[in-house]
C-alpha positions as CSV (number, residue, x, y, z in Angstrom):
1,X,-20.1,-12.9,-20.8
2,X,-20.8,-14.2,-17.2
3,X,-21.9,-11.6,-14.8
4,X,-19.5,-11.3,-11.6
5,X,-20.8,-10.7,-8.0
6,X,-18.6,-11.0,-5.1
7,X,-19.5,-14.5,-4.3
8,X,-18.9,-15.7,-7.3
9,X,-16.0,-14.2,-7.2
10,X,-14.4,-15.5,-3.5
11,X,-15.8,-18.9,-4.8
12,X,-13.1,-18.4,-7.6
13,X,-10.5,-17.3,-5.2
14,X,-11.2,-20.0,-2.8
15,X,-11.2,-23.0,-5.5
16,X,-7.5,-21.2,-6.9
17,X,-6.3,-21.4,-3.3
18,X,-7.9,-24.7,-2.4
19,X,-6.0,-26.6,-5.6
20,X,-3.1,-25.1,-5.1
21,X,-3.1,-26.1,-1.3
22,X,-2.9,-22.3,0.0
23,X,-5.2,-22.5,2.3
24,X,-3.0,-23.4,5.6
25,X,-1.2,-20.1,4.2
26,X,-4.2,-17.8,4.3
27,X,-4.9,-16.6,8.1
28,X,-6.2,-13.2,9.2
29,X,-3.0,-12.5,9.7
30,X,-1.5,-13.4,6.7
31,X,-4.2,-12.3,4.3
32,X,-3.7,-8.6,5.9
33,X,0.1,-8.3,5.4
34,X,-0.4,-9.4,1.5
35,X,-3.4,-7.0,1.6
36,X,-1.2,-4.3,3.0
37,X,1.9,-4.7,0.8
38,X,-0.3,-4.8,-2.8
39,X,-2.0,-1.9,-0.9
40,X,1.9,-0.1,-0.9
41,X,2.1,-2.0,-4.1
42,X,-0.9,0.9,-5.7
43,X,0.8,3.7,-3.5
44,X,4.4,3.2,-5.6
45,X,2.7,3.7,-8.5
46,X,0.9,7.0,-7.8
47,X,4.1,8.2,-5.1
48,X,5.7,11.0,-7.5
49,X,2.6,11.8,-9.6
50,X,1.6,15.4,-9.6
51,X,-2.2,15.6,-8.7
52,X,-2.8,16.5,-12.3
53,X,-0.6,13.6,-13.7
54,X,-2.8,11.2,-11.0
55,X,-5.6,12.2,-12.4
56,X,-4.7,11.0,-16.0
57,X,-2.9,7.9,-14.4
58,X,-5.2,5.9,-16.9
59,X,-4.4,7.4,-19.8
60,X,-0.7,6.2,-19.2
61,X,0.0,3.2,-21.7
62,X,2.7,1.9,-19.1
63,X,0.7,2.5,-15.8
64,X,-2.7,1.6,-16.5
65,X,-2.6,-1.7,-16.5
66,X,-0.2,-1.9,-13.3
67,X,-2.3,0.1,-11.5
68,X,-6.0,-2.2,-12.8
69,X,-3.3,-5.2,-11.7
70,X,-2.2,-3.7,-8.2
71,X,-6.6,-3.0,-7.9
72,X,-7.2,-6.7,-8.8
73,X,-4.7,-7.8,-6.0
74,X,-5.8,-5.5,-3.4
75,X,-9.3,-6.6,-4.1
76,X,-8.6,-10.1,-4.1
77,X,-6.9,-10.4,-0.9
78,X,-9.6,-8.4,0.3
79,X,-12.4,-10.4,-0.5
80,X,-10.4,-13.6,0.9
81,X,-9.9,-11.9,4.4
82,X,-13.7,-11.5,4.1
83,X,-14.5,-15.3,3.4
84,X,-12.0,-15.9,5.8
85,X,-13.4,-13.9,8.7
86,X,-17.1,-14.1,8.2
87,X,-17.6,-11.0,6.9
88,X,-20.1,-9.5,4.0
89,X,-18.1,-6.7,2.1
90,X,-21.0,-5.2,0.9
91,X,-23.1,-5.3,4.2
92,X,-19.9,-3.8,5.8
93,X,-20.0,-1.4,3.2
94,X,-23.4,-0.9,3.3
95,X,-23.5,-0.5,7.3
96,X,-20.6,1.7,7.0
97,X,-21.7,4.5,4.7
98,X,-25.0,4.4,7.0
99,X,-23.0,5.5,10.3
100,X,-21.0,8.0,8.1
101,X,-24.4,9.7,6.7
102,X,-25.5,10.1,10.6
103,X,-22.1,11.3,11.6
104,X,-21.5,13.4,9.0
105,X,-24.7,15.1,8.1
106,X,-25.0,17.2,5.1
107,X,-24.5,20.9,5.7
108,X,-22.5,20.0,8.8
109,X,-18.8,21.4,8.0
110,X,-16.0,19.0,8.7
């Protein structure tokens, strides 16, 4: 099995865009409207669940592969507003968890 990394991955994405001719389509703009409505896509699935029933959401024959499908999406249009923008994901996430550790300090209540 080939080992995925992110930039293997937004290579794939960009290749599937780029045959397809999607790429005049995927602006900032647009790229955070699809990210936000497979985003709400994730949210329907979990809207009526108990927090107990949430839990167990992947132990659901019918739901668990909607919800790994509405994760896929969210991430894919994800890493595509990242090629699109300039942006590292992990270094972002990286930098990010680095500003929450000084601003949230352990031992320091909410």
């Amino acid at each position: 099995m080939t080992e995925l990394d992110v930039a293997k991955l937004q290579r794939r994405l960009a290749e599937f865009a780029a045959a397809r001719n999607w790429q005049p389509y995927h602006t900032p703009k647009n790229l955070v409207a699809a990210l936000s409505v497979e985003a709400s896509e994730l949210v329907e699935i979990f809207q009526w669940l108990t927090p107990e029933e949430s839990a167990r959401v992947m132990d659901d024959p019918e739901k668990a592969p909607r919800v790994t499908d509405e994760v896929a999406d969210v991430l894919a249009y994800l890493l595509q507003l990242c090629e699109v923008l300039g942006i590292d994901p992990l270094a972002a996430l990286d930098a990010k968890i680095d500003r929450n550790e000084r601003r949230f300090p352990v031992g320091k209540g909410p």
